[in-house]
C-alpha positions, -999 to 999 in steps of 0.1 A, spaced: 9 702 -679 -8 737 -688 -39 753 -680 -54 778 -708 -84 796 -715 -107 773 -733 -117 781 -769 -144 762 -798 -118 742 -810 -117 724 -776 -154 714 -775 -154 679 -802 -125 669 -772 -143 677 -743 -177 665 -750 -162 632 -754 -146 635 -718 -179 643 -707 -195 616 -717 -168 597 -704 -174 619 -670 -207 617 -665 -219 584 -679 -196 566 -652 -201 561 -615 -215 584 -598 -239 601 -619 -247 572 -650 -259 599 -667 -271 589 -705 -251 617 -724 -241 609 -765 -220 623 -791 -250 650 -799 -264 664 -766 -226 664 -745 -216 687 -776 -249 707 -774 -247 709 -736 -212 723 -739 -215 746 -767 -249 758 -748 -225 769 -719 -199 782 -744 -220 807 -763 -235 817 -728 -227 855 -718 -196 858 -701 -184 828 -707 -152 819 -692 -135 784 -695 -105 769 -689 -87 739 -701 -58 716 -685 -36 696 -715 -4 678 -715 10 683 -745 -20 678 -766 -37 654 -747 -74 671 -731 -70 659 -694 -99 683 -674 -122 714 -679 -145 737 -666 -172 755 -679 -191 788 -665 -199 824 -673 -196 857 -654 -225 878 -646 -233 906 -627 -251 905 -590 -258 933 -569 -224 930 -548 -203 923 -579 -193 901 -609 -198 862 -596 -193 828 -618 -216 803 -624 -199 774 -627 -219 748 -649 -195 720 -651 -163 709 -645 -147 674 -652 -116 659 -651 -102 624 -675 -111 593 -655 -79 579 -653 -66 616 -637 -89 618 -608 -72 618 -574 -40 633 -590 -42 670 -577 -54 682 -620 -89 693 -601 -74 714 -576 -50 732 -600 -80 737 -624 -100 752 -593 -66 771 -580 -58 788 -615 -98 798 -624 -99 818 -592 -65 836 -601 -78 842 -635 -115 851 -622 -100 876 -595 -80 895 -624 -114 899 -639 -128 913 -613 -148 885 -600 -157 878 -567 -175 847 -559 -180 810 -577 -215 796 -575 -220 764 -584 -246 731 -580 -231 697 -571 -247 660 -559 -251 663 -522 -229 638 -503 -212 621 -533 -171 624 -539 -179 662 -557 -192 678 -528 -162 663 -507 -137 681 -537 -155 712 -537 -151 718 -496 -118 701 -497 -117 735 -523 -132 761 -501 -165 757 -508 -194 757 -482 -231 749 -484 -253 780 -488 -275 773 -464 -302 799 -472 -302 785 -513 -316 747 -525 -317 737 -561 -354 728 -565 -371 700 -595 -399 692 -615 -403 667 -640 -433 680 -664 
């Protein structure tokens, strides 16, 4: 298995894992063929963007998605969305996606990874298994209108 940056031609290929991703248990999103691609490319021709893929051989088995911006101490990443192929999860792919983009984000001159994930599900377990913590002083707000 590899890990590369993630280019257009990877999008078609991940949009489907993300519907795969996030139409599933936990989240039963309702994601199709049009807005997964939208969402993606959205994120792709963000500013900054940085992504990464993980492939074996050919075969698409994770990614992540984000951009780099500037903050008053420094570069930081926004991560928007990471997923990994449902029958991969548990088998350590997360982690070396998570392991690499920090290497690669530190040679960029990054230093911090911000991200929003469901509170109390198995993605907030991953993420502090990872290193993360709770900001305790930020909350992600919501309004339907």
């Amino acid at each position: 298995m590899r890990i590369e940056k993630l280019d257009e031609k990877h999008l078609k290929e991940c949009s489907v894992m993300y519907i795969e991703t996030f139409n599933s248990e936990p989240w039963n999103d309702k994601w199709d063929e049009v807005t997964s691609y939208l969402r993606l490319k959205d994120i792709y021709d963000t500013p900054g963007f940085f992504g990464l893929v993980v492939l074996d051989g050919v075969e698409l088995k994770g990614a992540v998605f984000g951009n780099i911006e500037q903050w008053f101490e420094g570069y930081m990443y926004n991560l928007k969305e990471m997923f990994v192929k449902k029958d991969n999860k548990g088998s350590g792919i997360g982690t070396r996606l998570i392991s690499e983009l920090e290497r690669l984000l530190k040679e960029e001159g990054v230093n911090s990874i911000n991200l929003f994930t469901s509170r109390g599900d198995l993605t907030e377990k991953f993420y502090i298994k990872n290193g993360f913590i709770t900001e305790e002083n930020m909350i992600m707000m919501h309004k339907s209108i």
